[in-house]
C-alpha positions as CSV (number, residue, x, y, z in Angstrom):
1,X,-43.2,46.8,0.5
2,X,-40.4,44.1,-0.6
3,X,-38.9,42.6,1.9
4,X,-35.3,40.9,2.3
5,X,-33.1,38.7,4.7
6,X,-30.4,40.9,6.9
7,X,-29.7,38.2,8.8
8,X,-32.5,36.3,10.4
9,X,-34.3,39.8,10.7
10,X,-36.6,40.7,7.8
11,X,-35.2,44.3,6.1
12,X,-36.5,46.5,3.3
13,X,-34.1,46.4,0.6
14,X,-32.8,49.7,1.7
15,X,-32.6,48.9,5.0
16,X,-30.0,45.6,4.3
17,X,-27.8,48.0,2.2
18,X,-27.5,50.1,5.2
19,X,-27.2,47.4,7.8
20,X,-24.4,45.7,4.7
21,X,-22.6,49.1,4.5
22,X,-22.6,49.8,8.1
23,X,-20.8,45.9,8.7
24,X,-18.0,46.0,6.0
25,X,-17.0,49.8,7.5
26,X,-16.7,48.0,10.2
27,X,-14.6,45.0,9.4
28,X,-12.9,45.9,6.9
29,X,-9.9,46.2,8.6
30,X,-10.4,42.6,9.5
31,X,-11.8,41.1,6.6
32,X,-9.2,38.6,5.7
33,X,-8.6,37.5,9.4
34,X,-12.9,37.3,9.3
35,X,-12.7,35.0,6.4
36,X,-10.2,32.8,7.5
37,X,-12.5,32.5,10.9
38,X,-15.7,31.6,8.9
39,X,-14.0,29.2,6.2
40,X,-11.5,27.2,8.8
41,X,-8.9,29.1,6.3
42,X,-9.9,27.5,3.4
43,X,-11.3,29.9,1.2
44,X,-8.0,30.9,0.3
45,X,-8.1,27.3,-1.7
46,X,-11.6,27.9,-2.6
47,X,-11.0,31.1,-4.6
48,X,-7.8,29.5,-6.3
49,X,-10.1,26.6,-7.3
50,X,-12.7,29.8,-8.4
51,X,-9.9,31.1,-10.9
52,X,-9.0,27.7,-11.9
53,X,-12.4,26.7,-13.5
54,X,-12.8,30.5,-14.7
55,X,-10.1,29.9,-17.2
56,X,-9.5,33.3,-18.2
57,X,-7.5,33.8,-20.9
58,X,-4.9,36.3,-22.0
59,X,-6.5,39.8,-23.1
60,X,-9.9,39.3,-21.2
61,X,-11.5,42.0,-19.5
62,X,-12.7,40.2,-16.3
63,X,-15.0,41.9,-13.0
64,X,-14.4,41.1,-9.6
65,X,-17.8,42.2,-7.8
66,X,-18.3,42.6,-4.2
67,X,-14.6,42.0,-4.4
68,X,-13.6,42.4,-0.9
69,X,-10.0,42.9,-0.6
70,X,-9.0,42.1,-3.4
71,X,-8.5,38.3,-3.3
72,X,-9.9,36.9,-6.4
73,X,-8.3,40.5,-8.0
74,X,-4.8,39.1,-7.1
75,X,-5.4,35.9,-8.8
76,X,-6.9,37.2,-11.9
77,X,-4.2,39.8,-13.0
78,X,-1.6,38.0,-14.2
79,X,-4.1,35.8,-16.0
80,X,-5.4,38.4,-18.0
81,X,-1.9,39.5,-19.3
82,X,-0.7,42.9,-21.1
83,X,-3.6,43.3,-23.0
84,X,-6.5,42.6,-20.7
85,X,-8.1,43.9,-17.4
86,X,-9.4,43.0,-14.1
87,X,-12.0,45.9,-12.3
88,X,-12.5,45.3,-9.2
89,X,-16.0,46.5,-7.7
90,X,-18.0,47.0,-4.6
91,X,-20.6,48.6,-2.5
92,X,-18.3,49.8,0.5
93,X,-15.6,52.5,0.1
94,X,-13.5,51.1,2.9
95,X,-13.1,47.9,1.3
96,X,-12.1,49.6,-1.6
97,X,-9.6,51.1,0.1
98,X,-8.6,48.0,1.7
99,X,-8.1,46.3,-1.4
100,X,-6.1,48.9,-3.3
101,X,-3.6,48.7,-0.3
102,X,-3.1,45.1,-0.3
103,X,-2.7,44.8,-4.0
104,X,-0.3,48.0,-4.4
105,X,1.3,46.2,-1.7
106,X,1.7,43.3,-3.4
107,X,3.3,45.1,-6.7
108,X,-0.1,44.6,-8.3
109,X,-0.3,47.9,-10.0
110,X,-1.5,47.8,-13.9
111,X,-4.0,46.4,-15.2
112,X,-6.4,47.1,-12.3
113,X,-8.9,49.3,-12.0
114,X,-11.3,50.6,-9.1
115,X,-14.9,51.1,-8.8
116,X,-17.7,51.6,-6.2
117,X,-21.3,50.3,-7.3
118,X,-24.1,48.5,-6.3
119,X,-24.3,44.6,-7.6
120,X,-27.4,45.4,-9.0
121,X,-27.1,48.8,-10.8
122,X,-23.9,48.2,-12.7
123,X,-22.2,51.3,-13.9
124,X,-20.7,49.3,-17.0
125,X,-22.4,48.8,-20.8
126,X,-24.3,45.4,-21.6
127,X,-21.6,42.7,-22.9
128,X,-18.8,44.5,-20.9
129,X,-17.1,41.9,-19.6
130,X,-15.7,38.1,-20.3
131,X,-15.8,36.7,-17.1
132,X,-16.9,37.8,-13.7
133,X,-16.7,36.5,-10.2
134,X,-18.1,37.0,-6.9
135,X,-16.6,35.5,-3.9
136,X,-18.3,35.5,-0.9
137,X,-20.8,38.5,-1.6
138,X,-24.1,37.4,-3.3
139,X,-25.7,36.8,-0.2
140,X,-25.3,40.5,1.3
141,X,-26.5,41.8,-2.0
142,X,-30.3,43.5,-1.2
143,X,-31.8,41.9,-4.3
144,X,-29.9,38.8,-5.5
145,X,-32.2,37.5,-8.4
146,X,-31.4,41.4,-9.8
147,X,-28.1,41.0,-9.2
148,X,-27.6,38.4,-10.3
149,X,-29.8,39.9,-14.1
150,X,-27.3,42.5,-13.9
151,X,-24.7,40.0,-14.2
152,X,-26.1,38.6,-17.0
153,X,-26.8,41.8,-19.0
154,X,-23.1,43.2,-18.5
155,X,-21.5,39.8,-19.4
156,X,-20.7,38.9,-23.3
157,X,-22.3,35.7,-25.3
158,X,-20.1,32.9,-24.0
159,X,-18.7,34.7,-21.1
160,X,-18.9,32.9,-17.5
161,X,-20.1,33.9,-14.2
162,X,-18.4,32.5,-11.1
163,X,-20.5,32.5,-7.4
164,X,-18.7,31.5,-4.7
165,X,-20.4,31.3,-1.5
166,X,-21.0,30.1,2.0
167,X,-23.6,27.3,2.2
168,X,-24.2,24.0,4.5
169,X,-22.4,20.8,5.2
170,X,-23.4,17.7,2.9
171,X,-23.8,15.6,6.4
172,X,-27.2,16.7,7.3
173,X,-26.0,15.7,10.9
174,X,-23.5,18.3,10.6
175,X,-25.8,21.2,10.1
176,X,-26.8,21.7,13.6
177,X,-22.9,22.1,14.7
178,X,-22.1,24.5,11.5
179,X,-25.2,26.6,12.6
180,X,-24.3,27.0,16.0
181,X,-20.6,27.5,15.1
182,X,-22.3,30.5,12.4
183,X,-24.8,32.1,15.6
184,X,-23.1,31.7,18.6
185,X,-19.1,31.0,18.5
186,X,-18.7,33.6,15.0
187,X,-20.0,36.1,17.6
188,X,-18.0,35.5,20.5
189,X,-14.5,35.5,18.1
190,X,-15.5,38.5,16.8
191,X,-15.9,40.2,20.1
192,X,-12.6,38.9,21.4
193,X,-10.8,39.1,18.2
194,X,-12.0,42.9,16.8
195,X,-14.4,43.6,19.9
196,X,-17.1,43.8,16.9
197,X,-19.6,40.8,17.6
198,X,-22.7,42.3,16.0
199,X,-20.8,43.0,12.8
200,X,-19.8,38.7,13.0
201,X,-23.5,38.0,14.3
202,X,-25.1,39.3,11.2
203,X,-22.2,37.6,8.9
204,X,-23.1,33.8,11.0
205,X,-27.0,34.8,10.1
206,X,-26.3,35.9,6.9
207,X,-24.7,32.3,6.1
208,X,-27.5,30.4,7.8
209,X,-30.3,32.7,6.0
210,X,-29.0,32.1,2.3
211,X,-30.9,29.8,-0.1
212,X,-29.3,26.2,-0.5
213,X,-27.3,25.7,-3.9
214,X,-30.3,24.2,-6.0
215,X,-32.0,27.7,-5.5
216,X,-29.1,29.3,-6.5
217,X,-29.3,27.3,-9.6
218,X,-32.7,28.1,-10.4
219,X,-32.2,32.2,-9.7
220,X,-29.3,31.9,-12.5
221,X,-31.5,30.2,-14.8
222,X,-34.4,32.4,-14.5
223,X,-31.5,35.4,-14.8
224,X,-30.7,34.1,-18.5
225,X,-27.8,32.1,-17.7
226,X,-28.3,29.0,-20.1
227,X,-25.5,26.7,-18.6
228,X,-25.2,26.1,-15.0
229,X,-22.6,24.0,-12.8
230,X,-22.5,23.6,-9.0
231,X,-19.7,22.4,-7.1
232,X,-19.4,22.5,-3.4
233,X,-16.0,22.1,-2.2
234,X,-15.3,21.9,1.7
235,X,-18.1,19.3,1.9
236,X,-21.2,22.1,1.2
237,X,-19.1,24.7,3.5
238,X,-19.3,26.5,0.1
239,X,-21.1,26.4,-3.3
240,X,-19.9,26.9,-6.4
241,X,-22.1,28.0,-9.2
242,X,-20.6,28.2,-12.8
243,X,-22.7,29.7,-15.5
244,X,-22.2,30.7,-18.9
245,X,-24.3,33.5,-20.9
């Protein structure tokens, strides 16, 4: 039986899909308040730096997966212009939800359009898409390295793929701080804050469990992607991966 990280504890693939569904249900009233917690607030300038090295031009058809609420969506729009589109996609109904409501809320309503799917069952034709990103979501994905094939297969020659996600300080000496920060204090803000703690415990493992950015590299190579930059902004806090088909 294949096995898979939820968290520190091992999970069937199926089983991590469940435990991932279950968690964003539960936060996703939170979400944005959860991401400032776990980032220090700066994913807000990692996902602007995200779009920035994207470069997605006017008229480009672009997918947001495990999109969230709808951040990288908002910055993305008005990039793609009269003639292009951003879908925004993800596993969790809720968050769907979510992120329709912020972005109607916002003014945000053309050019945008919804869908729920799995990461690595795409319900989109091969060479779909000139750019895609996904921000803080590879990791809860059951199966990354199909993911992350999928990606690859829906994405046209010369398109780019954008992964932003958690990972570890540069300054080894730093790791044993960020880890207990991820497993003990994520936990007890999410109790206080949203009186969900398991929901944050799983989100600290899930950080800590993820593979370090030169892994990441070589799943994207072995996925097809030919070209492949890392950057790690916020000292390692988060990796970068650039990649183009």
């Amino acid at each position: 039986m294949t096995e898979t990280h939820g968290g520190f504890a091992r999970a069937t693939p199926e089983q991590k899909r469940d435990r991932v569904m279950q968690v964003f249900s539960s936060v996703a009233g939170s979400y944005d308040q959860m991401n400032d917690l776990m980032s220090f607030g700066l994913h807000r300038l990692w996902k602007r730096f995200t779009v920035r090295l994207a470069r997605i031009q006017n008229g480009e058809r672009v997918l947001d997966v495990a999109g969230g609420t709808g951040d990288l969506t908002r910055l993305c729009q008005p990039l793609v212009g009269q003639h292009g589109e951003v879908v925004i996609c993800d596993l969790n109904a809720d968050m769907l939800k979510r992120a329709r409501e912020r972005l109607l809320n916002a003014g945000l309503v053309h050019h945008i359009r919804y869908v729920q799917g799995n990461a690595e069952h795409l319900p989109f034709k091969a060479e779909s898409f000139d750019c895609i990103l996904i921000g803080f979501g590879l990791r809860n994905v059951a199966n990354p390295q199909a993911a992350l094939s999928e990606l690859y297969r829906i994405t046209r020659p010369g398109g780019r793929l954008l992964v932003l996600e958690f990972s570890q300080p540069v300054v080894r000496a730093l790791h044993p701080v960020y880890r207990y920060y991820c497993l003990h204090w994520l936990p007890r803000l999410g109790r206080q804050l949203v009186s969900d703690a398991a929901s944050y415990r799983y989100l600290g493992e899930s950080i800590q469990a993820y593979p370090p950015p030169q892994h990441i590299t070589r799943m994207l190579h072995q996925a097809g992607w030919r070209t492949v930059d890392c950057f790690l902004p916020g000292g390692g806090i988060a990796a970068l991966h650039r990649a183009i088909r």
